[in-house]
N, C-alpha and C positions, 0 to 999 in steps of 0.2 A: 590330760589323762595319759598315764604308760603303761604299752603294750606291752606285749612277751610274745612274741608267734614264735613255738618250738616245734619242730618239725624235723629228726633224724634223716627221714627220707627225701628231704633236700639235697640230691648231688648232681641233677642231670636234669638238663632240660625237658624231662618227659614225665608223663604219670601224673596223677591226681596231688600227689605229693607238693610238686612243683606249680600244679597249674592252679592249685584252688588256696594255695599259700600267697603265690604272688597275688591271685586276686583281691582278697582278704588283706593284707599288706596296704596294695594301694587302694583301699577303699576306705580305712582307716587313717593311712595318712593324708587323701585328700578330706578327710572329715575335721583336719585339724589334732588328728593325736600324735603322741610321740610313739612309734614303731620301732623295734626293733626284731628283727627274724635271728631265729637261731638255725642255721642246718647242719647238715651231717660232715663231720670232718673227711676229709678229702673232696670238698665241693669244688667241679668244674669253675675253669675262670668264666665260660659264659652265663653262668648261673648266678654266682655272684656280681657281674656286672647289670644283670637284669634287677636283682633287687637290692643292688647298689643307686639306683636310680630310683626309687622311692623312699627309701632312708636305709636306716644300717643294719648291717648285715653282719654275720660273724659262723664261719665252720667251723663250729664248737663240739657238737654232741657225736660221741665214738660207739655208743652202741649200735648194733646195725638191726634194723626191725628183722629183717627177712635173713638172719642168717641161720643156719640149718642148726639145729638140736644137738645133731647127730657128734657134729665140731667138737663141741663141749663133753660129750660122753655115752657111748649109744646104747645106754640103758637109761639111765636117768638123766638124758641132758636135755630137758624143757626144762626140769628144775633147777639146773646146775646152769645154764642158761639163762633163767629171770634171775638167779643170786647175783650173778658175775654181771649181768648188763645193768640189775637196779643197781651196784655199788659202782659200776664207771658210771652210769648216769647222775648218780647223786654227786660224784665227786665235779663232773663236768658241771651240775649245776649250781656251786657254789663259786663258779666267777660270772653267775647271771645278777644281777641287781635285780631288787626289787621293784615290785611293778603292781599296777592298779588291777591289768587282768593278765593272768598267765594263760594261753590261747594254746591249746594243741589239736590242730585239725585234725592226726590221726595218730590216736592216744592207746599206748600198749601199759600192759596189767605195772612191768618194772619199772615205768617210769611214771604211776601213781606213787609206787613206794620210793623210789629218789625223790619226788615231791615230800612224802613225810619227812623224809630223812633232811631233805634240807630245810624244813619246815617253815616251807612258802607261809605266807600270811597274807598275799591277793588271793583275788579269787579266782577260779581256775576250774576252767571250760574244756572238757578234754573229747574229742570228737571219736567213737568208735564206727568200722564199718564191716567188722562182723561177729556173727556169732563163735564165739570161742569151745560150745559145745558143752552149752549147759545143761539140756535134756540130759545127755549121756552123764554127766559129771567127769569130764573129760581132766587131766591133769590141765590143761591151760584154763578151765573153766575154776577150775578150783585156783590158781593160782591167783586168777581173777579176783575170786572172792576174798584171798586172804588180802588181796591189796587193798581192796577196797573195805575191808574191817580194818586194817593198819591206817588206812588215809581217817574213817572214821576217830580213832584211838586219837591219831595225832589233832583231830580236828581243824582239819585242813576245809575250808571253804571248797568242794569241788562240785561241780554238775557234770557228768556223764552228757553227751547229745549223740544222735544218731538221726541224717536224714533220712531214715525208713524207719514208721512205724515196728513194722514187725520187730527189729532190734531191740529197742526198748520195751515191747515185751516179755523177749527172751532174756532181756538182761535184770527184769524184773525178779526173778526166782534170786540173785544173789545180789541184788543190793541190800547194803544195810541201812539207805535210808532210803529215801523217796526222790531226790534232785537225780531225773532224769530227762532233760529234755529232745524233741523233735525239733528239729532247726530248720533255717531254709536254703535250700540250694542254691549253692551259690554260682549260678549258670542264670543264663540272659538269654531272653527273645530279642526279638519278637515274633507271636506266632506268624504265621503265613495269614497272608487277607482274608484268604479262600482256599478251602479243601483241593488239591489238586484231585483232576480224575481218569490221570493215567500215570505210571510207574514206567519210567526211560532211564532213569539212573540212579544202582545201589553201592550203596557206600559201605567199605570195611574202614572203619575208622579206630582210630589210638594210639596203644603201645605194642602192638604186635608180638608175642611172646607165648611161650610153652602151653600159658590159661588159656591159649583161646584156639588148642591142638596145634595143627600143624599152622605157620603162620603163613607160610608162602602155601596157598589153595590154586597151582594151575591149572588144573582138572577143571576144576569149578569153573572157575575166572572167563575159562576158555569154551564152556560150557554155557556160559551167561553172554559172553561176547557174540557167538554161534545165533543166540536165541534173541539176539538183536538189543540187549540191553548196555549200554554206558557202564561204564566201572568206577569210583573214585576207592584208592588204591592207597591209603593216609597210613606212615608210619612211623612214629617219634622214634624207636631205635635205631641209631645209626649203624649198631654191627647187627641187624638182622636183614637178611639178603630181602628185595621186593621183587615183584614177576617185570616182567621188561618184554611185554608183546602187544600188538596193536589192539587198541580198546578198551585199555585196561589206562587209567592215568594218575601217575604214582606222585605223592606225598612227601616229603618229608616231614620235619617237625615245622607245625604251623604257630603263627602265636595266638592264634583264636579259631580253638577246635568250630565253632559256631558257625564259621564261614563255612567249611565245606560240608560241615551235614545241614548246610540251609538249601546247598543246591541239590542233595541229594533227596528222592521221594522215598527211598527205603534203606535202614542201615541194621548190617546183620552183627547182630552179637553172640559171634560163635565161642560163648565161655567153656569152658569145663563144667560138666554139670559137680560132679564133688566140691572144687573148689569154689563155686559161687552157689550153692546153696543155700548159703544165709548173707550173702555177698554183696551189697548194692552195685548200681553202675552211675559213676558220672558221666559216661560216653547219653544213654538211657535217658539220664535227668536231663539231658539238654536238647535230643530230640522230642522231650514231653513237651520242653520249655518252646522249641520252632512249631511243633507239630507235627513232626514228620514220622511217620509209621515204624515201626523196628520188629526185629527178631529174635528171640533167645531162645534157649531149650530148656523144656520141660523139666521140672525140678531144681531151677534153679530160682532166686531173688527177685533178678530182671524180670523172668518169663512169667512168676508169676503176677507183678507189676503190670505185663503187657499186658495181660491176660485179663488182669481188673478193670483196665480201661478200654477193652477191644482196639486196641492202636497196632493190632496185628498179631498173624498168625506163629503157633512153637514150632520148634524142629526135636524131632524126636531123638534127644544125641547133639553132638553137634560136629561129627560128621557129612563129609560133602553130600553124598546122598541125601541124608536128613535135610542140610541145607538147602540144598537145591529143591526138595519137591515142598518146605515150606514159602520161598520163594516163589513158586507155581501158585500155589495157593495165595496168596497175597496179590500176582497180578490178577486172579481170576476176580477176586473180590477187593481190588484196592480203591474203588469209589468209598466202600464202606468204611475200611481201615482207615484213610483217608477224612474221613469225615470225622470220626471218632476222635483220632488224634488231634484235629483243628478243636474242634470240642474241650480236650483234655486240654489243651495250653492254654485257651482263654482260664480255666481254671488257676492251672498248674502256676501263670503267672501274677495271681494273682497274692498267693501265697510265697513264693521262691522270690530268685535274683538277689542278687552280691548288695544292692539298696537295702533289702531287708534284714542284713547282717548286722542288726544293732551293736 
């Protein structure tokens, strides 16, 4: 059987992009398929020798997910934007061969429509991980829709997935058919044997960046160090400055985010509440998956996730202050959190892990 793993935001060792690609990758090609990955043109050499190492690789695709509207035109450039990236994408994707599945772990509206345009004939799994702003009828919601009546028209084999129920929900109002599936995360335990019943060390883990305010927190850090607690201090970006004082112990890019929030009893997820309000977290899914208690703020995806399964307390904001006295609250009551989350993972892995990625 041959794959197609297409993935833009392949260029750097860091991000969900990179981490749940390569997983995915090699869990297919030890299953005996033919892989191939596509990532974003200008891919680092260490990027491509990592999934040089499981089969073949190629920095093909020029559209850039995340680049600003505004570029294009600052009145109408989201629309001017999906035109210009589905016609490079379509064009990039006429030196892809065909393939049994075409795979996009994290699938934007223009490149359903370069799929019609090049009129894939596998079947094609494209993974969404947020809401584009359907309630509103936002223009990227709308754009949405018109891709996905174009993918219908051309009659493209496609399924929509989204690891968070609520997604599929919300993306229910604009599809035009029904193939939407919930998938499994592709992150690994194992839970912890036993509920820990004390909190000595919180972990800021990922890709430290603008989403998650300010990224260097010394205030806090020093604040948490003061109040007797361990720091683990994890940062895949290599140009974003880390704090450098005693107590604190700093990260760089690791190859299995898993190890250090196993050692850690609580990891804070200080998102943006705007931008992760319909947002999932794979930092989140993989503490569900250890068991280990976490934090987000109110109004956001994550927090409301936490919040379903009592694996710990919201910060109102995600501001140090906020941070900090959610953090209080979580030691006061971390037997509970603690328990809850050991709880949630015997579940959570029951259903998840990169095995279950048929």
């Amino acid at each position: 059987m041959k794959i197609n793993i297409l993935d833009a935001g392949i260029k750097e060792r860091l991000g969900h992009h990179y981490d749940y690609c390569l997983r995915l990758a090699r869990h297919y090609s030890n299953n005996g398929m033919d892989v191939h990955v596509f990532g974003g043109a200008g891919m680092d050499d260490e990027t491509r020798a990592e999934f040089a190492k499981i089969g073949k690789i190629s920095a093909l695709l020029r559209a850039r997910p995340y680049q600003n509207p505004r570029r294009f035109d600052f009145y109408g450039g989201q629309i001017l934007k999906h035109r210009k990236q589905a016609q490079i994408a379509a064009e990039d994707l006429g030196a892809v061969d065909d393939a049994d599945f075409w795979l996009w772990p994290s699938m934007e509206a223009h490149e359903v429509d370069a799929c019609a345009h090049r009129n894939v004939r596998g079947k094609i799994i494209g993974c969404v991980h947020s809401d584009p702003g359907v309630e509103t009828q936002s223009v990227d919601a709308q754009l949405w829709r018109t891709s996905l009546v174009t993918a219908r028209e051309a009659k493209l084999h496609l399924t929509l997935s989204a690891y968070e129920n609520e997604l599929r929900h919300r993306f229910a109002l604009i599809q035009p058919a029904s193939r939407f599936a919930v998938i499994p995360q592709p992150v690994e335990g194992p839970p912890r044997q036993k509920p820990k019943a004390k909190m000595d060390r919180i972990g800021f883990i990922g890709h430290q960046r603008t989403t998650k305010e300010s990224p260097l927190r010394n205030v806090l850090l020093k604040r948490l160090v003061q109040d007797g607690f361990a720091i683990t201090y994890q940062n895949s970006a290599p140009d974003v400055k880390s704090p450098d004082f005693e107590g604190v112990d700093v990260l760089g890019y690791v190859d299995d985010l898993a190890v250090p929030i196993a050692d850690c009893d609580l990891v804070v997820l200080p998102y943006d509440v705007q931008f992760y309000a319909a947002r999932g977290s794979g930092i989140l899914a993989q503490c569900m998956a250890l068991g280990v208690p976490a934090i987000a703020p109110v109004g956001t995806l994550p927090g409301r996730t936490i919040e379903r399964h009592g694996i710990g307390p919201l910060s109102i904001g995600n501001g140090d202050a906020a941070i900090y006295q959610a953090i209080k609250i979580a030691a006061r009551h971390y037997a509970t959190f603690s328990a809850n989350a050991h709880r949630t993972a015997q579940q959570f892995c029951k259903h998840n892990g990169i095995a279950k990625c048929a």
